[in-house]
Every structure is written in C-alpha cells, then in structure tokens.
C-alpha positions as CSV (number, residue, x, y, z in Angstrom):
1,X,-4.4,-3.3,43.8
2,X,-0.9,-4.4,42.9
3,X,-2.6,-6.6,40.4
4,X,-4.4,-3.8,38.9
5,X,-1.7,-1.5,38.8
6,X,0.6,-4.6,36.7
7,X,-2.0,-5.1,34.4
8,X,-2.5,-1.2,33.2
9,X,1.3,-1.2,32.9
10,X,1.1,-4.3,30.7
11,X,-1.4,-2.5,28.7
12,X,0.4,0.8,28.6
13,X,3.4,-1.0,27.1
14,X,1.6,-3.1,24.5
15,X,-0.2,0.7,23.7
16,X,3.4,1.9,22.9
17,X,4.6,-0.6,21.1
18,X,1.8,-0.6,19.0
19,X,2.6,3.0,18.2
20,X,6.1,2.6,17.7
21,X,5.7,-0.4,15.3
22,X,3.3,1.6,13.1
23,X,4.7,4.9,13.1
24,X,8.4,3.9,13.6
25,X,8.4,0.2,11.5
26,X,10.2,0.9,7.9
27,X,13.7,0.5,7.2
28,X,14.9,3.3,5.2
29,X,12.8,6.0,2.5
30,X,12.6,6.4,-1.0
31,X,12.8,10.1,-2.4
32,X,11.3,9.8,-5.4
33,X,11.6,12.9,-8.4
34,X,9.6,12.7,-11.2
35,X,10.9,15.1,-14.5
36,X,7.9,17.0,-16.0
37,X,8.3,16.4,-19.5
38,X,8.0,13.1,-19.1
39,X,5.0,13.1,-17.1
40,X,2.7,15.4,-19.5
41,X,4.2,13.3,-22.8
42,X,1.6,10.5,-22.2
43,X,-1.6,9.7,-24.0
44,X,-2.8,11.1,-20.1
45,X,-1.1,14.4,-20.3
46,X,-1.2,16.8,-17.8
47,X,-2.5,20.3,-16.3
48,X,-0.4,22.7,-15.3
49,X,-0.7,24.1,-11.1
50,X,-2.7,27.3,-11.1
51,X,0.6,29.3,-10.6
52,X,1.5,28.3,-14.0
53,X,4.0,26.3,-15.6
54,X,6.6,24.8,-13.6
55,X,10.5,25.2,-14.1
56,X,12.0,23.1,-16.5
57,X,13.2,20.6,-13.4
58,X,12.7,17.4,-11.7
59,X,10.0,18.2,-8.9
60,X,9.4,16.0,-5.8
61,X,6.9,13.1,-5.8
62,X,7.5,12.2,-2.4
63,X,9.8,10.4,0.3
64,X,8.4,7.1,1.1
65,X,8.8,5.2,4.0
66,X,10.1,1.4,2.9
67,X,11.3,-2.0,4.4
68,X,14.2,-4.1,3.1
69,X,11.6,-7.2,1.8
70,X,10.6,-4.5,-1.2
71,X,7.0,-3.9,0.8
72,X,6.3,-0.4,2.3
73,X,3.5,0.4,5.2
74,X,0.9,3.1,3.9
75,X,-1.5,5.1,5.7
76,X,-0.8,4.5,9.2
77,X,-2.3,7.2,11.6
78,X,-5.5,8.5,10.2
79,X,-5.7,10.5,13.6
80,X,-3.3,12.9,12.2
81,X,-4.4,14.4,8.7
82,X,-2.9,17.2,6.4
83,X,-3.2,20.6,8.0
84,X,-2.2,23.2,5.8
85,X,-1.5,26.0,8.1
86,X,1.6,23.5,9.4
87,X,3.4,24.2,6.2
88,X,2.5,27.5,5.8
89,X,6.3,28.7,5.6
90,X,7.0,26.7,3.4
91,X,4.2,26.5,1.0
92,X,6.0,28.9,-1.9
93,X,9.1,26.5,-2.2
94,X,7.0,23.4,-2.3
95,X,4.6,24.9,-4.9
96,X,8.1,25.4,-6.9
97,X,9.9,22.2,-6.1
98,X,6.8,20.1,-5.8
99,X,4.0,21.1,-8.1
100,X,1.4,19.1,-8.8
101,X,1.0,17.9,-12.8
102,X,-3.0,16.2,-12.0
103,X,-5.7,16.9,-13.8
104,X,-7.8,19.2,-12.8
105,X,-5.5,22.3,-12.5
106,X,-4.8,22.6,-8.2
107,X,-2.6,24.8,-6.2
108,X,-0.7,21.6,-4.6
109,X,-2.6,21.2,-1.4
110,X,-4.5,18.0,-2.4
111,X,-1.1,16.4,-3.7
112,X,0.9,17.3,-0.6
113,X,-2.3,15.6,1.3
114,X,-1.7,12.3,0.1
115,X,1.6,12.2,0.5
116,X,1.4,13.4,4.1
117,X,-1.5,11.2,4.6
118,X,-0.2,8.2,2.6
119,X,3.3,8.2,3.5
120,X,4.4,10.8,5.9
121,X,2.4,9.3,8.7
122,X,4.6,6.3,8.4
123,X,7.0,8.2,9.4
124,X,6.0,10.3,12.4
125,X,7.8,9.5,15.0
126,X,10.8,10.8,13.3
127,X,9.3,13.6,11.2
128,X,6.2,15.9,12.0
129,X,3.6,17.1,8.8
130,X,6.4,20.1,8.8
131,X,9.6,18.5,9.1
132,X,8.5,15.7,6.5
133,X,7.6,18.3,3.9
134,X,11.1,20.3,5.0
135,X,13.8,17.7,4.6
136,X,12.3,16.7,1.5
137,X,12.9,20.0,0.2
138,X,16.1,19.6,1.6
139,X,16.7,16.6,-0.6
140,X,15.6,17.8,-3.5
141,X,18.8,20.9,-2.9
142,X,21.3,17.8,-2.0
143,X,20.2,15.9,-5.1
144,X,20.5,18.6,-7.8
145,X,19.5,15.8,-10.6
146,X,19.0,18.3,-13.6
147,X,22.8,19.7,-12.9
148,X,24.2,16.3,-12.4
149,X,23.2,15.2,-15.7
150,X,23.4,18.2,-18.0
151,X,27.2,18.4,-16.4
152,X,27.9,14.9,-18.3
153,X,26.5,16.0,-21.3
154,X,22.7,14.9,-20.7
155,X,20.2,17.5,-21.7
156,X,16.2,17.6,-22.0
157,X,16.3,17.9,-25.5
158,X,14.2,15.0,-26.9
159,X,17.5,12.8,-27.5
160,X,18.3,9.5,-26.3
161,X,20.9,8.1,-23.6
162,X,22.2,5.7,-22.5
163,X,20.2,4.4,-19.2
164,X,24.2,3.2,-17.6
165,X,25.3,6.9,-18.4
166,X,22.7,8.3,-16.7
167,X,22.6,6.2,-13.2
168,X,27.0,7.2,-13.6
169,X,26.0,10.8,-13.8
170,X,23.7,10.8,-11.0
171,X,25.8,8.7,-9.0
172,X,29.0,10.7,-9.6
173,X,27.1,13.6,-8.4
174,X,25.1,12.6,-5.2
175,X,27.1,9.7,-4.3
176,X,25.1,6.8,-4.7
177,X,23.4,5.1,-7.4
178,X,19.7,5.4,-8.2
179,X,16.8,3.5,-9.4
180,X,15.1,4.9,-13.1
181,X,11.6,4.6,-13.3
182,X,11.0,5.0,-17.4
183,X,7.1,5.1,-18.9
184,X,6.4,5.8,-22.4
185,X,4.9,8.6,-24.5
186,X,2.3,8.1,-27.4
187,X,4.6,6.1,-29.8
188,X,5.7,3.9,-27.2
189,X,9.0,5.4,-27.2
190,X,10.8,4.9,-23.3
191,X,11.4,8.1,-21.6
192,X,13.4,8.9,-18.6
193,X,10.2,9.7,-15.9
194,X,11.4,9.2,-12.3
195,X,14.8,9.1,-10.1
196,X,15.1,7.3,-6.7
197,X,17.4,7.6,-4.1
198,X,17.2,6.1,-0.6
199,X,17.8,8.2,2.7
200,X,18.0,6.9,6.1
201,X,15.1,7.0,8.3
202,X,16.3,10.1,10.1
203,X,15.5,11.5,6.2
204,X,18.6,13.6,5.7
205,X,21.5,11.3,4.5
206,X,21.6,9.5,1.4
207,X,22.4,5.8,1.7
208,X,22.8,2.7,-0.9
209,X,19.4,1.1,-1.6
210,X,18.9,-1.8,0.3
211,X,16.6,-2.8,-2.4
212,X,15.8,-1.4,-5.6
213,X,11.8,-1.3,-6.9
214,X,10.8,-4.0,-9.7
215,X,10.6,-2.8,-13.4
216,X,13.4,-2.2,-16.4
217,X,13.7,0.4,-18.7
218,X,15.4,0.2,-22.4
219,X,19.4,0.5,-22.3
220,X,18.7,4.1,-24.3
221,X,15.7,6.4,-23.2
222,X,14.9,9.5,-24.1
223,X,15.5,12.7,-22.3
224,X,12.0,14.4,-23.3
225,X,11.9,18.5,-23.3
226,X,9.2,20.8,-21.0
C-alpha cells in the first residue's frame, strides 16, 4: 500500500512539473507594437477592421513569452482555447488599441485568438485569457510610443530619421531601449514597422532585453503616414 501510495505521489509530481515547465518555462516577454502605416504600405496592403479605420497609432501585436537563448515556446496548452466572453469588458479598448490590419476585413476576434492561443498560453500560470489581454493594454498606456517620438521631433509624415534617434526617443521616454523591426514598402524604401520592449514575466514592468531578435534596419527609415 505504502508502495502504491509513493508511486502516485512520484507521478503527481512529475504531472506538476510538467505543467509548470510548459506553462511557466520562458524568461521574460516581448511586447511587440506594430505602426499602421507601415503595415498597409506593402505590395500586401491591408483591410481595415469592420469598425473602420484605426487611429493614427501604434496598435498591439502581442506580448510574447521568450527565453534568454533568442528561442520562445509557442502553443503550449491547447486544453485552454480563446473564449471570447472572458474579454468581454474589455473587447472596445482592444478593438481600439489592437485592431486587426488582415485581409479579409474582421472585428479582432480571430487575431486576439492566435495570440491567446499562440502565445498567451505560454504564459498561464502567471496570466489568465483576461489578464493576458489586460496588462497588455496596460503596456501599450506605459509605452506611449507615438508621444515619445513626436516629442523629439519624429512625426508620421513620410520623412526619414535616423534609426539611433528614434531607439533615444523611445528610450528617453519608457526607460529602456527597444528593438526596430523595419520592412519595406513598394519601392523598397525601409520603413519604421514594429517597436519591442521586454517586460518581466509578471508582464507589468519593463526591463532591459536580455536579448534582442535578429534582423537590421537602414541607419535612416522612414516614418510612413496613416
């Protein structure tokens, strides 16, 4: 009986580890903001969400789970997909701060989907569907990237910048320096496209990358208009 009893409890443990090492195993998130302009200026293009036009902003592409090698888990608990009515509160500011650009026009929902599915599971054990969704938006506040850089003179007006001025402006503002993401319109020319910043794996504090994604982007790159 004894023996029995010692066995389940080995198995039990091994359970819970298992759980912990998937949902719990990364070592810090990417929040990831992706400006508009830049996004539709492709040969790709883009369709505007069925509650029209987004602001002229950086929206949310998602907060992504990461280790310090460079690699990132992905999927991790398909036991626990996206369910809607566990963001219902806060389904206006998301369709405002994270609007989906994809072709077809959506309302959001199948966006938000992957990025739950994709990379908020990853993250479970720290953040539910709701709080994953919530602190993001509360990120996206902190971060304020559209104000940081038109207060040094940056503006979405088609012009180019220097790629050192803009990582100073954003890292003047929020505190720590980010990673640009560039991709290029129709004449090739390099465009600013995404912002990341690392958070902690509690997802509410900014931190210094541990490591920064691969890629480079032109020393100038244009600041496209929406």
């Amino acid at each position: 009986m004894k023996a029995e009893s010692s066995i389940l409890l080995k198995l039990l443990v091994v359970q819970c580890l298992v759980f912990f090492c998937v949902a719990q195993g990364f070592d810090f998130f990417y929040f990831v903001q992706q400006w508009p302009g830049s996004y539709c200026d492709t040969k790709k293009s883009c369709c505007y969400p069925k509650t029209g036009k987004p602001d002229s902003n950086f929206g949310v592409h998602g907060l992504w789970p990461n280790y310090e090698n460079g690699s990132y888990p992905s999927n991790c608990d398909p036991r626990n997909p996206f369910d809607k009515s566990k963001i219902s509160d806060l389904v206006s500011e998301l369709q405002n701060e994270w609007p989906t650009l994809a072709c077809p026009s959506g309302d959001g929902y199948k966006f938000w989907e992957h990025e739950w599915e994709k990379h908020g599971t990853c993250s479970e054990s720290v953040l539910d569907q709701h709080d994953y969704f919530g602190v993001t938006l509360d990120l996206k506040e902190k971060s304020n990237l559209l104000q940081a850089l038109t207060s040094a003179g940056i503006n979405p007006d088609d012009e180019k910048y220097s790629l050192e001025h803009i990582k100073d402006a954003i890292k003047e503002s929020v505190g720590y320096e980010p990673w640009i993401e560039c991709n290029k319109d129709a004449d090739r020319i390099s465009q600013l496209y995404q912002v990341y910043l690392c958070v902690d794996t509690s997802g509410k504090n900014f931190i210094d990358c541990p490591v920064f994604p691969r890629g480079s982007c032109a020393p100038t790159i244009q600041f496209p208009t929406f």
